[in-house]
C-alpha positions in Angstrom: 55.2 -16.6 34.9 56.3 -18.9 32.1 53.2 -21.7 31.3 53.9 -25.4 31.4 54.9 -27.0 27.6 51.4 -29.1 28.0 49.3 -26.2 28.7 50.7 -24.2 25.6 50.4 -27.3 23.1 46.8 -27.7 24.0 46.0 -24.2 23.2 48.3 -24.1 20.5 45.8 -27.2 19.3 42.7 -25.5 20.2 43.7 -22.6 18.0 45.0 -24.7 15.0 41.3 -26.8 14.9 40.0 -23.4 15.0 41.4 -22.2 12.1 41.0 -25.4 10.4 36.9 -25.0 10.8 36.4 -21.6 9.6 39.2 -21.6 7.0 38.7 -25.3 5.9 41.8 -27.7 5.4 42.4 -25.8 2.3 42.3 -21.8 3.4 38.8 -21.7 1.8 35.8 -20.4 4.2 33.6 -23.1 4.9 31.1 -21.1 6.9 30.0 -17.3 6.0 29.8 -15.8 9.1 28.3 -12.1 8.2 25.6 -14.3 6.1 24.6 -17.0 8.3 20.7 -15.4 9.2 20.9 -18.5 11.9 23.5 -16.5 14.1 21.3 -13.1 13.8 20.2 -12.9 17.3 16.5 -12.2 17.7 15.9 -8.3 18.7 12.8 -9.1 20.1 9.6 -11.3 19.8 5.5 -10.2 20.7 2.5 -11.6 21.1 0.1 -10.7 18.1 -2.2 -13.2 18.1 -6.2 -12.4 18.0 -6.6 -15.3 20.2 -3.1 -14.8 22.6 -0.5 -17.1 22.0 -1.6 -18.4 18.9 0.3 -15.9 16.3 3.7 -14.3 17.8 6.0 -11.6 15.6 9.7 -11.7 16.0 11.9 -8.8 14.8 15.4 -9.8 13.6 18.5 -7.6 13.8 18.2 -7.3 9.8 15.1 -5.6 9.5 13.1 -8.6 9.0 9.7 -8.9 11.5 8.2 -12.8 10.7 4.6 -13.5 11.6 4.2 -16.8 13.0 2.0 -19.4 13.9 -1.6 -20.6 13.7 -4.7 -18.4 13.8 -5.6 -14.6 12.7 -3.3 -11.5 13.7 -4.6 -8.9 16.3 -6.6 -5.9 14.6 -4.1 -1.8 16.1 -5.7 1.6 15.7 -2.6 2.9 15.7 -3.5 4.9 18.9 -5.0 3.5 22.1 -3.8 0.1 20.6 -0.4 0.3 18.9 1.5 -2.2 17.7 3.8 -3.8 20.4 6.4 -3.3 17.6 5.3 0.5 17.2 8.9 2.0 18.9 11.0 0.0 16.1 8.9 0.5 13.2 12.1 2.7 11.6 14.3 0.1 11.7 11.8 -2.8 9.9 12.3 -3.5 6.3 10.8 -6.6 5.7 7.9 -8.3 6.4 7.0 -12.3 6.5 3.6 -13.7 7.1 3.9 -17.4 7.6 2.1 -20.1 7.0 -0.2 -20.8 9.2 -1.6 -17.2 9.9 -4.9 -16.6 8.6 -5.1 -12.7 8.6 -2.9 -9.4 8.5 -4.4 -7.5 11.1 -5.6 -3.9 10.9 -2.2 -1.2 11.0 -0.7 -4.0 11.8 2.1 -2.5 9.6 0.9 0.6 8.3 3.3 3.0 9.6 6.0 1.1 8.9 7.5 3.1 5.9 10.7 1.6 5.2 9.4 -1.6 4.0 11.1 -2.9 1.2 9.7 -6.3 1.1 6.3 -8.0 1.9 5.6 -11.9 1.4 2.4 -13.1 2.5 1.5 -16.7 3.2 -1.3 -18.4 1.2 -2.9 -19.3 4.4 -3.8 -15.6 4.7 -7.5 -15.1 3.8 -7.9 -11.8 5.3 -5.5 -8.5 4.9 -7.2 -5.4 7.8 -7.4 -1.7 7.0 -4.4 0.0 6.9 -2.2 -3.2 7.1 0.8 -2.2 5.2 3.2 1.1 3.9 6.5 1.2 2.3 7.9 0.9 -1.4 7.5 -2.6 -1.5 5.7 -4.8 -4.3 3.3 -7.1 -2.8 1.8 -10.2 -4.0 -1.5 -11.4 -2.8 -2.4 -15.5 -2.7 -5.3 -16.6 -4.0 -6.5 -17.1 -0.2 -7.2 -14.2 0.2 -10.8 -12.8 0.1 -10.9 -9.9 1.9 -8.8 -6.4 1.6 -9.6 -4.0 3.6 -9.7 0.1 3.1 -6.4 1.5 2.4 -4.8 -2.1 3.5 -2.1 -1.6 0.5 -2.3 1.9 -0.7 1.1 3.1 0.3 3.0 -0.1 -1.5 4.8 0.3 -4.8 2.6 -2.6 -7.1 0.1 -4.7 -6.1 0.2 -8.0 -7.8 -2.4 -10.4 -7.5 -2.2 -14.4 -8.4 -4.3 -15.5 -11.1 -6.4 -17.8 -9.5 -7.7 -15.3 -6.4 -11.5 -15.4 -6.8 -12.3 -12.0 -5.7 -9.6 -9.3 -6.7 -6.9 -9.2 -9.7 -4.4 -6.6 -10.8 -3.2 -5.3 -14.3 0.4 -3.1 -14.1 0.6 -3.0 -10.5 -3.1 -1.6 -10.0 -5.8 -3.4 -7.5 -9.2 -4.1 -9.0 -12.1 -6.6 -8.4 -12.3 -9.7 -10.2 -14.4 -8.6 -13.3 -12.0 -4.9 -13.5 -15.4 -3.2 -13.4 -13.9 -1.6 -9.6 -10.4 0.0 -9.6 -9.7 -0.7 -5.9 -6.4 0.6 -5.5 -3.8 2.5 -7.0 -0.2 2.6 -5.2 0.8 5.6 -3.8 4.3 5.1 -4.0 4.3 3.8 -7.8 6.4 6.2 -10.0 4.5 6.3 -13.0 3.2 10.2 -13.9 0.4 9.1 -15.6 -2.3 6.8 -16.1 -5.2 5.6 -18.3 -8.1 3.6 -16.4 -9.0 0.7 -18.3 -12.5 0.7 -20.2 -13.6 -2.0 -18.2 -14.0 0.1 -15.0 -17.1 1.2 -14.0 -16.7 2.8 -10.6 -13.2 4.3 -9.1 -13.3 3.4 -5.4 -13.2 5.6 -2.6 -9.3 6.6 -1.6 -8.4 4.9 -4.8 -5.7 7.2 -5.8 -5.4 9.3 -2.9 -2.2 10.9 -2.1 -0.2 9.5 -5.2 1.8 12.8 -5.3 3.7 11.7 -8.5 0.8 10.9 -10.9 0.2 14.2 -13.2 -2.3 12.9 -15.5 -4.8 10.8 -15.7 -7.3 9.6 -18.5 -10.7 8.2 -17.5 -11.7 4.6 -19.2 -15.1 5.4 -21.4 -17.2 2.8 -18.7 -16.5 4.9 -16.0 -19.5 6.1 -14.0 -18.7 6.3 -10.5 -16.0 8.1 -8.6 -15.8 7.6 -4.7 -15.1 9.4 -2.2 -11.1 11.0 -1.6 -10.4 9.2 -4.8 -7.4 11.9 -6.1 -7.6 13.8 -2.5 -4.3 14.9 -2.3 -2.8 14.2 -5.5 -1.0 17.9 -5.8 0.4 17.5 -9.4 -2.8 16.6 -10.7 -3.6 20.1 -12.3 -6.3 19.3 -14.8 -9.0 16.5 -15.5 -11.7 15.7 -17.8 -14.8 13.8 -16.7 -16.1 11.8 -19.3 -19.5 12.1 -19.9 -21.1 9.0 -19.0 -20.1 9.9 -15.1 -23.4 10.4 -13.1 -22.4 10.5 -9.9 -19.1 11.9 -7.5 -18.3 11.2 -4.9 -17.9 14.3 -1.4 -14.1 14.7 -1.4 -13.0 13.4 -4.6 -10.7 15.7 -5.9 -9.8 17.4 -2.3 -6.5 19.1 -1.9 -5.6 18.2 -4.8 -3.7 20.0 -7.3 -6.1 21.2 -10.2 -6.5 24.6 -11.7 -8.8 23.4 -14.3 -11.7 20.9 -14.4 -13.9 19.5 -17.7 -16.9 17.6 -17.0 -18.3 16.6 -20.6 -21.8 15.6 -19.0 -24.5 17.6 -20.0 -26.5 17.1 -17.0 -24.4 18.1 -14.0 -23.1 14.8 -12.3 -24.9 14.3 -8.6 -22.5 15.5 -6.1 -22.5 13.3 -2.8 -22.4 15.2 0.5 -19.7 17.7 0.6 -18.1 18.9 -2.4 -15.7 16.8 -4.4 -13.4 19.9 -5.0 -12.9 21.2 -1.4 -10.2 23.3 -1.3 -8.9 23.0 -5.0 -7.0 26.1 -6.3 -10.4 29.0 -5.7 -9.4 30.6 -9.6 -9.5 27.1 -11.0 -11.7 27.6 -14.2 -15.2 24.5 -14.4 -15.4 23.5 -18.1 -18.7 22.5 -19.8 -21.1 22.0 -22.4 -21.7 25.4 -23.3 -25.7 24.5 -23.3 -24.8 23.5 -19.9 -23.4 26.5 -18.3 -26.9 27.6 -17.0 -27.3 24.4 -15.1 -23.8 24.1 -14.1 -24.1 27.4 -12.1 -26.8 25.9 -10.4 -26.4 22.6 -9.1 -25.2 21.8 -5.7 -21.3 22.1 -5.8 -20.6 22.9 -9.5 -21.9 26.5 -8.7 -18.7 26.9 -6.3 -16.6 27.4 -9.3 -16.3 31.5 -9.7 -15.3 30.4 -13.4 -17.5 28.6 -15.5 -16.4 28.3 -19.1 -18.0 26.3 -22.3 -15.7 24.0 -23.1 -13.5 24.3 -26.1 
């Protein structure tokens, strides 16, 4: 049925002003519609507040989840209390902590492995265990004063703001404030090989644990201390040498890990803690020593396990 004339020059109107606001007077866009993040539509948005209501995360269709509000995130186990975000965690990227929000909370993000980006608000004064994965670099505020275990060990660098009174980093690497504690090295940082500053008297427990791409590593001359799990797992770690000044090892230490050949330049055997630091290491890797020191090599707690005992070259 043929329209009236006044119906067809209203739409023909319509359509003309149409063209005129996306296109501009001049054929130039005026408004970028695949980049406008304002007409993203929200995938979904959760309560995640320690106290409820306070803190809510909102998941956008880009992969970005922003934390919200006023007051401290709710601590997950990853288990009896996922994240409410726990279905989705494939299809996050990017993270944004707000200001406003005072804490991280525990796994809040932690099997999240696609992240590619982490900001974190300087209101943040607390980060939980386990808080983040991914490749991304993070950088922490000077709020913050607490990291938990593991909170950043599957990110790419760790960068820390000069002014943080409690932590600081040096090439991507987590230490304490004075660098006498190397806190955390990033499992997913590319490097093959590292030297631990002089500075560093203890290696914290976990602090290297699982980085599957780091083949070598040198041991600072302050070292004394290695915790717990701190190379578990690092399979292409074949061979190490313990510095001499190390007294005490942590149960654990060098777990799964990939050595066939271990030098502790100690004379006096270093004190093993609990369980031994090389459970289930290659059984032919070869124990280097002192050779004054084979004797009581063989016959402290945990050195002894080594079938090969060899004075060192």
């Amino acid at each position: 049925m043929q329209q009236p004339a006044a119906v067809i020059i209203i739409r023909g109107l319509f359509l003309a002003t149409l063209i005129i606001g996306v296109l501009g007077c001049g054929g130039r866009r005026t408004v970028d519609l695949v980049d406008s993040s304002y007409l993203r539509p929200d995938v979904q948005t959760w309560d995640c507040g320690a106290d409820s209501g306070k803190v809510t995360a909102t998941l956008k269709d880009d992969g970005a989840i922003i934390v919200r509000g006023m007051g401290a995130m709710m601590d997950y186990d990853g288990s009896q209390v996922p994240t409410p975000w726990h279905a989705l965690k494939d299809s996050i990227t990017k993270v944004i902590i707000e200001d406003g929000v005072t804490s991280v909370g525990k796994r809040a993000f932690g099997d999240c492995a696609k992240l590619t980006y982490i900001t974190i608000a300087g209101s943040v004064t607390a980060i939980g265990d386990f808080a983040f994965a991914g490749s991304a670099a993070v950088t922490i505020p000077s709020s913050v004063l607490s990291i938990g275990m593991n909170a950043l060990s599957r990110t790419a660098s760790i960068n820390v703001e000069a002014d943080n009174p409690n932590y600081s980093s040096v090439g991507g690497v987590l230490f304490n404030k004075a660098q006498t504690v190397l806190i955390q090295y990033p499992q997913s940082k590319k490097d093959t090989s590292y030297t631990i500053p002089n500075s560093v008297t203890s290696i914290g427990d976990d602090a290297f644990a699982n980085c599957g791409k780091l083949a070598s590593v040198k041991f600072g001359s302050g070292v004394t201390t290695i915790g717990e799990f701190a190379f578990a797992f690092c399979h292409s770690l074949k061979s190490v040498t313990i510095p001499d000044n190390v007294t005490r090892i942590g149960w654990g230490a060098f777990a799964h890990s990939g050595l066939t050949s271990v030098t502790s330049l100690n004379p006096v055997p270093p004190e093993t803690i609990g369980k031994s630091p090389f459970l289930d290491i290659d059984k032919n890797a070869c124990l280097y020593v002192p050779e004054e020191s084979i004797g009581a090599y063989r016959a402290a707690d945990h050195w002894k396990d080594f079938e090969c005992i060899e004075p060192k070259n």
